[in-house]
DOMAR-408266 format. One line per field, with one value per residue (C-alpha): residue in one letter; x, y, z. Coordinates in nm, 4 decimals. Example, Ala and Ser with C-alpha at 12.3 -4.5 7.8 and 13.67 -1.06 7.14 Angstrom:
2
rest: A, S
xx: 1.2300, 1.3670
yy: -0.4500, -0.1060
zz: 0.7800, 0.7140
***
This chain:
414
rest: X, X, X, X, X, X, X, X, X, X, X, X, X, X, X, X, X, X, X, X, X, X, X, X, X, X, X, X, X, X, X, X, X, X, X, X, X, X, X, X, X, X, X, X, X, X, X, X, X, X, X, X, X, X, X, X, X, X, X, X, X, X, X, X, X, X, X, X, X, X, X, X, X, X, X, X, X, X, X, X, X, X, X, X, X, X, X, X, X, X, X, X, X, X, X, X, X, X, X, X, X, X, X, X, X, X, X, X, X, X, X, X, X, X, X, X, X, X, X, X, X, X, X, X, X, X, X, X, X, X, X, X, X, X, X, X, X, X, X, X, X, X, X, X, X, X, X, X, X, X, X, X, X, X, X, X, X, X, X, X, X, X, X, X, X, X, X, X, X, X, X, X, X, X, X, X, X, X, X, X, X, X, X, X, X, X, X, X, X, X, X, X, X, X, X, X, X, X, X, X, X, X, X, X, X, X, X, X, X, X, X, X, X, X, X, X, X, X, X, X, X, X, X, X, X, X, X, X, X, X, X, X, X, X, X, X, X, X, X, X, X, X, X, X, X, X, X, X, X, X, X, X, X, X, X, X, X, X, X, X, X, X, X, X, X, X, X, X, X, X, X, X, X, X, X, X, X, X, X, X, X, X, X, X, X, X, X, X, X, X, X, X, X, X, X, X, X, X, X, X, X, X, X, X, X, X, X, X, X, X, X, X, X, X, X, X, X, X, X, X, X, X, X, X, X, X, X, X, X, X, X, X, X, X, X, X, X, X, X, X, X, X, X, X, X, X, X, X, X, X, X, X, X, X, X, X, X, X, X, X, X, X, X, X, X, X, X, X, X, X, X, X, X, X, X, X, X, X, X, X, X, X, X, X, X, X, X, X, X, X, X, X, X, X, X, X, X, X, X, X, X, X, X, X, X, X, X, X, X, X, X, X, X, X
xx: 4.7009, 4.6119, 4.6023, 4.9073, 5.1109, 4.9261, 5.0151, 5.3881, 5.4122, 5.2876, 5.4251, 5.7900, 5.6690, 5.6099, 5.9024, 6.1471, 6.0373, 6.1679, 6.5566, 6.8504, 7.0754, 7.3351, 7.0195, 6.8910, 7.0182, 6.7264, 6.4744, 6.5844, 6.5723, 6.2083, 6.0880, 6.2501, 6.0151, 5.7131, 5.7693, 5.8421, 5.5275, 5.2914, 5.4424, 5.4097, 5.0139, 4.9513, 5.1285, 4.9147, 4.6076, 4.6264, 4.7277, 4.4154, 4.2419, 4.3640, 4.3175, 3.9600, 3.8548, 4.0712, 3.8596, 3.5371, 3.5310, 3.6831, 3.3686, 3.1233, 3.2313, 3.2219, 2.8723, 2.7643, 2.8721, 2.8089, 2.4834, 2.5090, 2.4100, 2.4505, 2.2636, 2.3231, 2.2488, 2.5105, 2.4640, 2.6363, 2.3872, 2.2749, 2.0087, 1.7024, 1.4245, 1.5243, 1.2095, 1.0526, 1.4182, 1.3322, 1.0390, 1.1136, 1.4173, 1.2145, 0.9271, 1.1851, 1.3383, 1.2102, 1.5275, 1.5927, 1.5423, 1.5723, 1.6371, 1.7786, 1.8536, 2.1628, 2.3677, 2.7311, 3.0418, 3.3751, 3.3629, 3.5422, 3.4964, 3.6035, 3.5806, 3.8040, 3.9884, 4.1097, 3.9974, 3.9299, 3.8104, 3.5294, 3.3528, 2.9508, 2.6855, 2.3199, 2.0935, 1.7314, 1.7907, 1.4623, 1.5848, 1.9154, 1.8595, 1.7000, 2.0387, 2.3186, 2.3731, 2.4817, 2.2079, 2.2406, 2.5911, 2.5163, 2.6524, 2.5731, 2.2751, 2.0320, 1.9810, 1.6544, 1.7421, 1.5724, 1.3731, 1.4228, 1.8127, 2.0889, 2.2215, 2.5290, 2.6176, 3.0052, 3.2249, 3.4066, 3.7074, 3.6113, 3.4885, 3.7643, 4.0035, 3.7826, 3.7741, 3.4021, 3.0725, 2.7191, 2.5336, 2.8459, 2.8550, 3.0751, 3.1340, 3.0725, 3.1994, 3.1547, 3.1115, 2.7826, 2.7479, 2.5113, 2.6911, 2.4614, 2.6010, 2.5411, 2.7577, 3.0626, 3.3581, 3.6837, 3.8556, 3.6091, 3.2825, 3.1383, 3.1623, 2.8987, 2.9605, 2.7167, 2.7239, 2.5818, 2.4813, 2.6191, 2.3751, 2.5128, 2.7851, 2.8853, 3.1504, 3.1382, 3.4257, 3.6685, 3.8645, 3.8522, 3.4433, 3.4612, 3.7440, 3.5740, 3.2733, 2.9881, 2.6054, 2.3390, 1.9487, 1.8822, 1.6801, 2.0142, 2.2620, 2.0109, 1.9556, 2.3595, 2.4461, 2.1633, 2.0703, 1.7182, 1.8767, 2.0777, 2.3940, 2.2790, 2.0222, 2.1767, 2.0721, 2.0073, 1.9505, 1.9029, 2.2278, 2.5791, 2.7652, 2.5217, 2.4618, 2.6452, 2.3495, 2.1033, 2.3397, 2.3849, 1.9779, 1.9318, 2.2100, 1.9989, 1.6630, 1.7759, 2.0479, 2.0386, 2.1679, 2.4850, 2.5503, 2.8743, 2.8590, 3.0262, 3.2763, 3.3319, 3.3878, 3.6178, 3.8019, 4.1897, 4.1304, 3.9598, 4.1335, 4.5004, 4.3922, 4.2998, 4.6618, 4.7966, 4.6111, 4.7560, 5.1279, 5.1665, 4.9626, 5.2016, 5.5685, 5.4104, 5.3452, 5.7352, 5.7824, 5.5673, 5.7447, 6.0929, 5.9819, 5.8152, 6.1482, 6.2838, 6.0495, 6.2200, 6.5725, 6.4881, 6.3486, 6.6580, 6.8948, 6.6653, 6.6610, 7.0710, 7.0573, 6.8252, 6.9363, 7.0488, 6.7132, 6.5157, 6.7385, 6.6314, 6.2430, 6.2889, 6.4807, 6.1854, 5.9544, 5.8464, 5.6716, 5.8274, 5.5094, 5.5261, 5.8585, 5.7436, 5.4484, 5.6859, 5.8249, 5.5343, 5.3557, 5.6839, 5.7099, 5.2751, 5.2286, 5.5268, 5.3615, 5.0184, 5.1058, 5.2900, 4.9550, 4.7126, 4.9293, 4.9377, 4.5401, 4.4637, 4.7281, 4.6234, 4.2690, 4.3159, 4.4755, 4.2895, 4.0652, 4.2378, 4.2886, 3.9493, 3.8028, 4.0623, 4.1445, 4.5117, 4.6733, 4.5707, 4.5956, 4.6217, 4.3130, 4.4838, 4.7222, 4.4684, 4.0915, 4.0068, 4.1986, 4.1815, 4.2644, 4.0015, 3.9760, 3.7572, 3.8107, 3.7057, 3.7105, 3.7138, 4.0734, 4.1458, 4.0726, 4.2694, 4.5719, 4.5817, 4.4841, 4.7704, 5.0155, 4.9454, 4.9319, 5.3052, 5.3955, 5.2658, 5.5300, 5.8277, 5.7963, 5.7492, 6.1238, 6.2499, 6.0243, 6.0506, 6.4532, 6.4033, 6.1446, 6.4140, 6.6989, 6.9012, 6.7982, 7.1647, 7.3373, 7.1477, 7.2006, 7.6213, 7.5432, 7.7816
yy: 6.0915, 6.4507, 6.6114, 6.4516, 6.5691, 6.9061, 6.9861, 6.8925, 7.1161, 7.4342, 7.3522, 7.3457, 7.6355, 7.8195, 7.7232, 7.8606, 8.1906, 8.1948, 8.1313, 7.9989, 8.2707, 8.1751, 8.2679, 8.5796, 8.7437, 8.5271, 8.6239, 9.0282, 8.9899, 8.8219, 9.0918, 9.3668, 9.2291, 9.1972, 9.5538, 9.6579, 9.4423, 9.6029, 9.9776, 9.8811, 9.8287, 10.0760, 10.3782, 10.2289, 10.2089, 10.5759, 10.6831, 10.5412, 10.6895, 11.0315, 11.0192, 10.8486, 11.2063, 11.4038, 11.2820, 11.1878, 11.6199, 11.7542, 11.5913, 11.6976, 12.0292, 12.0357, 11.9322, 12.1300, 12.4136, 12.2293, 12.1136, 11.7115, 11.8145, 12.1078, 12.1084, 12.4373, 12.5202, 12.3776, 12.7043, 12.8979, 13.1956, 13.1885, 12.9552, 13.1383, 12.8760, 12.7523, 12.7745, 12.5475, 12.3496, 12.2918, 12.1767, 11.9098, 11.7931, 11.7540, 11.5403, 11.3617, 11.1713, 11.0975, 11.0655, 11.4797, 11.5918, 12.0065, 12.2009, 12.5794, 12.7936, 13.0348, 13.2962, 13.2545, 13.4878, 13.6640, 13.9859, 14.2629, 14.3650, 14.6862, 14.8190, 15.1241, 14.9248, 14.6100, 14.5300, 14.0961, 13.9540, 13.7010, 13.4359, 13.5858, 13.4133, 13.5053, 13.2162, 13.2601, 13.1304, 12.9297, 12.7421, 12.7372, 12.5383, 12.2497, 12.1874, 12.3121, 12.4112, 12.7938, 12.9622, 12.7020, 12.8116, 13.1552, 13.2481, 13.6185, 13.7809, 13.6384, 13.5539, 13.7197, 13.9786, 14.2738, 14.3660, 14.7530, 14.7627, 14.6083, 14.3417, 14.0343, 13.7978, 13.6790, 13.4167, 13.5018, 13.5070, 13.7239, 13.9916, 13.9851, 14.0516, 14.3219, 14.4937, 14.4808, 14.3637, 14.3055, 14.6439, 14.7597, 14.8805, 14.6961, 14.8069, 14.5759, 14.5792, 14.3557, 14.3216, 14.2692, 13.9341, 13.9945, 14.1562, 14.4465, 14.7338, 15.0075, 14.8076, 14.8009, 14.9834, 14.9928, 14.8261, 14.5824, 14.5060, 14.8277, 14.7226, 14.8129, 14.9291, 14.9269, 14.9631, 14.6709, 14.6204, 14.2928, 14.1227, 13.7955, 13.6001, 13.2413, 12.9659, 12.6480, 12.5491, 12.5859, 12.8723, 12.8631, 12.9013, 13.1288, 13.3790, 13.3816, 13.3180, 13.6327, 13.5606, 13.8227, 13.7060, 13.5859, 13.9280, 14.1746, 13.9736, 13.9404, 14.3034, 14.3719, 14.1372, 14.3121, 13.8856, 13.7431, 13.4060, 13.1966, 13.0421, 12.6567, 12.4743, 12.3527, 11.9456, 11.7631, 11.4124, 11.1126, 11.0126, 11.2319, 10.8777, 10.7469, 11.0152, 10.8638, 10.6887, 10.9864, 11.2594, 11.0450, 10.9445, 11.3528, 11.4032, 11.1381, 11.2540, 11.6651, 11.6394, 12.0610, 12.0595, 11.9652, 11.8004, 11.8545, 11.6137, 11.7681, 11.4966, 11.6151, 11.9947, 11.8681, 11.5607, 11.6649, 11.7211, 11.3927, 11.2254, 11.3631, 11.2414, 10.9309, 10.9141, 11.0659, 10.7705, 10.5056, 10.6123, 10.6769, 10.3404, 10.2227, 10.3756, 10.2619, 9.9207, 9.9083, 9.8869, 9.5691, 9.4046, 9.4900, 9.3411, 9.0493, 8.9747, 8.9675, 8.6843, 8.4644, 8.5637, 8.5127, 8.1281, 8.0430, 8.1973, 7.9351, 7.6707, 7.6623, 7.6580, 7.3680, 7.1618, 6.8832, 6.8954, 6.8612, 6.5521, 6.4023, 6.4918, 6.3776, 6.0475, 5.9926, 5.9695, 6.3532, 6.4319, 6.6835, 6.8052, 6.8340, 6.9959, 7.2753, 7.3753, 7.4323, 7.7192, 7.8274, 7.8494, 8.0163, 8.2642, 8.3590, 8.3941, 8.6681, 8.8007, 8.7749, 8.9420, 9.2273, 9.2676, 9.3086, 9.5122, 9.7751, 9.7063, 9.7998, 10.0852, 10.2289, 10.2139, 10.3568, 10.6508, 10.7150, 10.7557, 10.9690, 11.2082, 11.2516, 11.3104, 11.5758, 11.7254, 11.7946, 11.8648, 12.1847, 12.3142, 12.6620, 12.7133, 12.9586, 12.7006, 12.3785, 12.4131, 12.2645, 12.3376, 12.0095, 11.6557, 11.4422, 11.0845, 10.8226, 10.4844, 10.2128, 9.8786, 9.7001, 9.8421, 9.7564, 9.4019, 9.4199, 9.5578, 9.2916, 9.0133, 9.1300, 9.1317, 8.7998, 8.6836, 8.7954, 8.7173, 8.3302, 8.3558, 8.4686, 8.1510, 7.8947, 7.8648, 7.8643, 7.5895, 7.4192, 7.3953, 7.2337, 7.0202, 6.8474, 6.8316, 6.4757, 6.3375, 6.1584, 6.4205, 6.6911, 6.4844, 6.5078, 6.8908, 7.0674
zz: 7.2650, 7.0450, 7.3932, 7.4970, 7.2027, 7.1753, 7.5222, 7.5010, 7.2128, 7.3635, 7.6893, 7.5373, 7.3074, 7.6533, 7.7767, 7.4701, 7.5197, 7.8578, 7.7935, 8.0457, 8.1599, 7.8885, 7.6510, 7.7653, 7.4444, 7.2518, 7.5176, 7.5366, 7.1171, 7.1642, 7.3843, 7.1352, 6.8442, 7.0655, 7.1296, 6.7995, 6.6633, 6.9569, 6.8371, 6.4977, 6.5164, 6.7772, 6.5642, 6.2560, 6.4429, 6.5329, 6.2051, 6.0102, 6.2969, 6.2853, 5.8770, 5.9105, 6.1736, 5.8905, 5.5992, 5.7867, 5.9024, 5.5891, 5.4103, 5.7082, 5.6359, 5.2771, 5.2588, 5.4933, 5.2830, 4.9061, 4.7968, 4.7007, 4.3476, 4.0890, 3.7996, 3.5394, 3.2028, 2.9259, 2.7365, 2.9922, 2.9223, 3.2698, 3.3844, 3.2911, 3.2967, 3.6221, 3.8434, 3.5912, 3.5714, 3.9596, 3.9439, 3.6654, 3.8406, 4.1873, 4.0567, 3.8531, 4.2014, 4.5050, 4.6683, 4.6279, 4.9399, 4.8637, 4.5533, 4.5782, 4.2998, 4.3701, 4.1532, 4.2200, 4.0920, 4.2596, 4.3980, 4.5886, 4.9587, 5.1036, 5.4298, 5.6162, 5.7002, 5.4468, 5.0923, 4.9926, 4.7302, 4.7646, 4.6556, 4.6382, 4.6350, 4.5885, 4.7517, 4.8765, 5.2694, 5.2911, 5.0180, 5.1023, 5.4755, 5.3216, 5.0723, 5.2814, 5.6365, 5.5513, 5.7679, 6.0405, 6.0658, 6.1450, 6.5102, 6.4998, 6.3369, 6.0941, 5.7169, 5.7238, 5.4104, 5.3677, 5.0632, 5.1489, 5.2481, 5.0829, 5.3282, 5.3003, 5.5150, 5.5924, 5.7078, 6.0418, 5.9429, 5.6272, 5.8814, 6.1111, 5.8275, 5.6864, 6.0810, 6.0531, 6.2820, 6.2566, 6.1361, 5.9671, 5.6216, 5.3547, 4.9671, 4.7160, 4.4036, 4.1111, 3.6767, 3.5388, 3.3743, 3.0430, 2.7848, 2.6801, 2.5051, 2.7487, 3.0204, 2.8492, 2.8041, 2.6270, 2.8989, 2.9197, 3.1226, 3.3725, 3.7081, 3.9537, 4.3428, 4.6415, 4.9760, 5.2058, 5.5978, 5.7476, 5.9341, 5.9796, 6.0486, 5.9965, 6.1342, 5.9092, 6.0724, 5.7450, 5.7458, 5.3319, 5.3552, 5.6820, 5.4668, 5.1601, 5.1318, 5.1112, 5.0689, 4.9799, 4.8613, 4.5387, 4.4158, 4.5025, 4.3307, 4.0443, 4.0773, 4.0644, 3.7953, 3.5806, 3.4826, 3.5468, 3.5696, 3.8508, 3.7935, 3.8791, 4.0960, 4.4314, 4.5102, 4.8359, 4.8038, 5.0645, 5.0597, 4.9471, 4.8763, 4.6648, 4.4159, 4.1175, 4.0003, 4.0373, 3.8738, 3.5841, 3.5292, 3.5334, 3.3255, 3.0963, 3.1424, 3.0833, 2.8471, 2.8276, 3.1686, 3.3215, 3.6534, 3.8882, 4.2379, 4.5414, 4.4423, 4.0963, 4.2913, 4.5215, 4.3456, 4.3911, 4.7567, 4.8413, 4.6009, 4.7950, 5.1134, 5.0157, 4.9086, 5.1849, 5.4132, 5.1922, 5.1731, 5.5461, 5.6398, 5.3801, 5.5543, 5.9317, 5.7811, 5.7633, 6.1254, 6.1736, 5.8770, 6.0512, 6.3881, 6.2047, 6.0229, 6.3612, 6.4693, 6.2059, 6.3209, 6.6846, 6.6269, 6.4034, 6.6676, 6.9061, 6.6773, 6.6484, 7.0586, 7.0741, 6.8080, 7.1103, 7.2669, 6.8639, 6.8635, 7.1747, 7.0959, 6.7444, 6.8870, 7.1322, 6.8405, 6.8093, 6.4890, 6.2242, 6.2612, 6.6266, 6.6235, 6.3369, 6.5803, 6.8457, 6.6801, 6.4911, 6.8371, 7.0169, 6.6691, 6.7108, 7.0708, 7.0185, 6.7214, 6.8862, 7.2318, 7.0314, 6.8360, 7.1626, 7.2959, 7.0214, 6.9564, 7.3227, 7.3037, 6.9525, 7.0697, 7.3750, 7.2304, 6.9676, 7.2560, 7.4525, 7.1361, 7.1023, 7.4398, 7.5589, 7.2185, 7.4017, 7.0528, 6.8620, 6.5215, 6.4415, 6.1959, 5.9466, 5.8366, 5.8787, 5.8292, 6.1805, 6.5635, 6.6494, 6.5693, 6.4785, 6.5410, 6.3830, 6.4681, 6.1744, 6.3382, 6.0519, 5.9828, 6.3070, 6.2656, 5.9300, 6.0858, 6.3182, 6.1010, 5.8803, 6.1840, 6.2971, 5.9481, 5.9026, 6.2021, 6.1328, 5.7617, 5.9682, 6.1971, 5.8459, 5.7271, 6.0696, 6.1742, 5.8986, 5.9379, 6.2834, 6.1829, 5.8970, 6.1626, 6.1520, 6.4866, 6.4800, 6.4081, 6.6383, 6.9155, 6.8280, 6.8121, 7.0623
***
């Protein structure tokens, strides 16, 4: 008897969606919201995709560039001790995978040609490799510094702007950082000038790093600065989203020192796009909860055509229940249809973005030339678990309206 009743009630169900000729209006209206449902999840499917590539490379790129963890001295009188800060800090967790000291302060760059200010950095490069990628992204040249020569090594996009190559010479210019008597002046700290040789040059893939960003060895920028210590002590640990618990049981164990995560250094940015995700997931959600809406409007428009026809079900001993999941089932296999349609579409092109990489970006304005995509199924699955969700509400009050029709007077219904 269930299977007799069940199948009556998805057969009619079946049969509702395909209207007489006198109610193609219902069935255009129905094929409008399965439309708008299926665009709906497809557009927000490829959103949260696009934003996941967006975030997923922005922090690829950052920490290939930014150690996990920066420890320096809260004195701010240079870190002095820090070969012995290093080697306390590396037996203190086995989870720290590399530990570089580096000496960090702005600078000018002059060539013939253009003059930039930069970001310089003094790092000793087989250090360096094992706590950022900075000497694997060298494309031209090495970061094998000279002790003789004075030699730097710059972004890409630093050196085209400064009209220079490899073995070109570059002029350097920048304060000393100890405050001894003989270096200043009345207008304030002596700055010092030398000339460098450019033997390398590196692509990290973000034009802010590849524009501004200078590296020379550890024992020149020393040298320059006229300091004997660095500015911090660079971190690698197993894992860069689980370093909350091992900056803070440093920060305990050394309270002298300071710790910054590459979170801490780069907060408002990750903490923008993670608003940026949820405000336009937020204004896409809008066109799902306009088609869904539509569902409910579609099933009263039916329910007011087949009022007669309740009757005659309801007179023949039909169920309220029955006649509720009528229209429930009429109102989800819309909503459901609508929702794998825009899952295969939204997949599909997510797809299709990545592979052929059709759209580009010009790389002065945005820090990639492409647009990523990074598909995280378990949004997927709550997009459409959300859809059909709504799409199951919009069909309640509807149903529910049939379902309490007066069989006497729906069969007198005209």
């Amino acid at each position: 008897m269930l299977k007799t009743i069940m199948r009556y009630e998805f057969f009619i169900g079946l049969r509702y969606l395909s209207s007489k000729q006198r109610e193609r209006f219902i069935s255009l209206i129905t094929l409008i919201t399965t439309c708008g449902i299926a665009v709906g999840v497809m557009a927000l499917i490829v959103t949260l995709a696009v934003m996941n590539g967006f975030g997923n490379d922005l922090r690829d790129k950052i920490l290939g560039m930014t150690a996990h963890l920066i420890v320096i001295d809260k004195a701010d009188s240079g870190f002095k001790d820090y070969e012995k800060a290093a080697e306390r800090i590396g037996a203190f967790k086995s989870s720290i995978k590399g530990i570089s000291p580096f000496l960090q302060t702005q600078a000018i760059l002059s060539s013939p040609f253009q003059v930039k200010g930069v970001v310089l950095t003094g790092i000793e490069p087989d250090l360096e490799k094992e706590v950022t990628n900075v000497v694997r992204f060298i494309r031209e040249g090495s970061s094998k510094f000279s002790k003789e020569e004075l030699e730097i090594v710059l972004g890409e996009e630093l050196a085209k702007n400064l009209g220079v190559r490899i073995g070109d010479k570059v002029s350097l210019i920048l304060p000393r950082m100890e405050k001894k008597l003989s270096w200043l002046s009345p207008l304030g700290r002596l700055a010092v000038a030398r000339s460098f040789k450019v033997i390398g040059l590196f692509n990290s893939g973000m034009y802010e790093y590849d524009a501004t960003f200078a590296y020379i060895s550890l024992s020149s920028a020393k040298k320059l600065l006229g300091t004997e210590g660095v500015t911090g002590i660079a971190i690698k640990t197993e894992d860069a989203f689980k370093i909350s618990n091992i900056a803070r049981e440093i920060a305990e164990a050394f309270p002298d020192y300071g710790v910054i995560t590459w979170q801490d250094k780069n907060r408002n940015l990750l903490s923008a796009l993670k608003l940026e995700k949820a405000v336009t997931a937020i204004l896409l959600s809008l066109i799902i909860f306009v088609s869904v809406f539509n569902i409910a409007n579609t099933l009263i428009m039916t329910v007011l055509s087949k009022t007669k026809e309740i009757g005659i079900l309801r007179s023949m001993g039909a169920k309220k229940r029955g006649i509720m999941t009528i229209f429930i089932f009429k109102g989800l296999l819309s909503g459901f249809l609508g929702t794998l349609i825009g899952l295969v579409g939204g997949i599909a092109l997510s797809e299709l973005i990545s592979y052929y990489q059709f759209v580009k970006l010009p790389s002065d304005i945005y820090y990639l030339s492409y647009i990523p995509v990074s598909i995280n199924y378990n949004e997927v699955a709550l997009v459409c678990l959300a859809a059909l969700f709504l799409s199951f509400l919009s069909t309640l009050y509807p149903a529910w309206s049939a379902a309490n029709l007066n069989p006497v007077e729906a069969l007198r219904y005209e």
